[in-house]
N, C-alpha and C positions, 0 to 999 in steps of 0.2 A: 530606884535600885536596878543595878543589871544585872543579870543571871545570863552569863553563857551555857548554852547545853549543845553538846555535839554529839549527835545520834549515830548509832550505830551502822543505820541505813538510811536512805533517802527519804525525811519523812513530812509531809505535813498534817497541819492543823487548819481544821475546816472549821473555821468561823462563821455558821450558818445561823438564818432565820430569816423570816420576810421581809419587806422592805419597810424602814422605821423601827425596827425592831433591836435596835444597839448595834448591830455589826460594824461597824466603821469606830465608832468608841471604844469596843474589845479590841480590835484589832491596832489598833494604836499603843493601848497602853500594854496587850501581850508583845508586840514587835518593838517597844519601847524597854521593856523589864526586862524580855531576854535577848535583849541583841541583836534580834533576825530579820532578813526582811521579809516585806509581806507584800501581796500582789491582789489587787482590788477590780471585781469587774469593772465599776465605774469610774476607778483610777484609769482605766484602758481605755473603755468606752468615750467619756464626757470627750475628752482633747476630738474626737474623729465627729463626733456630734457637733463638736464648735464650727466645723466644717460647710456643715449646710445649713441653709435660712428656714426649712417646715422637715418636722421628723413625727411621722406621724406614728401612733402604735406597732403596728407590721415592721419597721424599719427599723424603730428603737430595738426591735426583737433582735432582729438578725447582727445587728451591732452587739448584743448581748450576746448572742452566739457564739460569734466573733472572737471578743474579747475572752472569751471560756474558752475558746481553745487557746488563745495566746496565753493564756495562765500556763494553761497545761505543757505546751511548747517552751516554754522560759524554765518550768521545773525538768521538765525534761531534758533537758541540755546542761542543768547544773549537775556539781559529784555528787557521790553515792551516799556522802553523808551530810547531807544539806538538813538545814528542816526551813519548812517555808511557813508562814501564815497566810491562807487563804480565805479572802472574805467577798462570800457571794450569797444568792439567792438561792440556793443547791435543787431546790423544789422546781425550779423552773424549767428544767433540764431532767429528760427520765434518768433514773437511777444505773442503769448499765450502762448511760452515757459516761457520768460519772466512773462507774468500776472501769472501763475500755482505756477513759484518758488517765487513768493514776495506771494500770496497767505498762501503756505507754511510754507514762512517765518515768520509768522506774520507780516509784512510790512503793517500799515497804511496808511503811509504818502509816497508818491513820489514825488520828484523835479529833473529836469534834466536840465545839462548843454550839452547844443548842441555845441561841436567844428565846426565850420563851417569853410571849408580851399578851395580855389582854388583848383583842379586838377594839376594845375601847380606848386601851393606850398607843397602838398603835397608828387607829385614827387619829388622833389629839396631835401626835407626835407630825406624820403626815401633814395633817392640816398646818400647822405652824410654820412647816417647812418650803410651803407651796409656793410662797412669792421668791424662795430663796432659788428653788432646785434649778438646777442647767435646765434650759431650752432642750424640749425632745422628750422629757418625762411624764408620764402621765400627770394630769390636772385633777383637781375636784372630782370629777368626775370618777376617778378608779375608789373613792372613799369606801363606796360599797363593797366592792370588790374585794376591797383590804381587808376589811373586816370579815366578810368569811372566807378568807383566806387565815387570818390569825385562829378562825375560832378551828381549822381543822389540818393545818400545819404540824407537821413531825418531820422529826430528826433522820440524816439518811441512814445512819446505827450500822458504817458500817466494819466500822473499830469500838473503842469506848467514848462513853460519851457525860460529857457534864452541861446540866441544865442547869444554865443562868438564869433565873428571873430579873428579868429587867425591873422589876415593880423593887426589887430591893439592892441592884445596883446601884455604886460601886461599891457597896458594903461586901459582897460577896468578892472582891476579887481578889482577897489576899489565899481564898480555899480553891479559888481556880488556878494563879499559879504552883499554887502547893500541889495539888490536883497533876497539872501538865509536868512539875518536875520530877513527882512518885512516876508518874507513867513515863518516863522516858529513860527515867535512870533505874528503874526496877530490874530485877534480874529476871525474871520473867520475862517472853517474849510477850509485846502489845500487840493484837489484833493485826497480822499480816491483812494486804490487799489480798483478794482470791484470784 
């Protein structure tokens, strides 16, 4: 099904959580259901990694960087009543970086979906995915890391926010677009950018 929504103000929707944590899968079937497009760090990133032959941790960063600003540049240049789907790592980036480029961007309106995943399913998830991921990605190797990253990851909170469990995705997705279209077509102002 599609659902056009046309916002009052420039707004997006932060498809956030760590990495393996469903963002790429929400963010298809939200830019799929309502019509809109959506901009992906690693949609940005991967093509410029194809680039070169060794991408070591430090460089894979700054390419993430990179493409987070290019997010921010692309919304920023669209009209004032756009809404975008944004799906990144948001944790990765301090949080006033974030407030500065929706600033920026002319961003009024934020709403975010929090993937919320086990440590344990996020590993599993990771792991499976290791012989597939583009060159340039962490290996084996960040599995530790991931996992206490899942066990103490939060939402950036800085609109309203709805936590997906991924442990009972997609069963929950018909209450999160229900969810995104109460909040944008409410008469009530949604959580201005500050």
């Amino acid at each position: 099904m599609k659902t056009t929504l046309l916002p009052e103000q420039k707004t997006v929707i932060l498809v956030n959580g760590i990495p393996a944590s469903g963002k790429s899968t929400v963010t298809r079937e939200l830019s799929t259901y309502f019509g809109v497009p959506s901009l992906t760090i690693d949609g940005i990133k991967e093509p410029f990694m194809a680039k070169f032959d060794a991408i070591d941790r430090p460089f894979n960063r700054k390419l993430g960087c990179a493409a987070y600003e290019v997010i921010w540049s692309i919304v920023g240049q669209a009209p004032a009543n756009c809404l975008w789907i944004v799906d990144a790592w948001f944790g990765f980036q301090p949080k006033e970086d974030l407030l500065r480029f929706l600033q920026q961007a002319g961003v009024g309106q934020v709403l975010e979906v929090w993937n919320q995943i086990s440590p344990e399913l996020a590993v599993a998830r990771y792991g499976k995915r290791l012989n597939d991921r583009k060159m340039g990605h962490p290996g084996e190797e960040y599995l530790p890391e991931l996992a206490r990253l899942a066990a103490g990851a939060k939402p950036m909170a800085i609109g309203p926010v709805f936590t997906l469990n991924q442990d009972a995705f997609p069963a929950t997705f018909a209450r999160l677009t229900d969810w995104v279209t109460d909040c944008l077509t409410a008469n009530q102002p949604v959580a201005a950018v500050p």
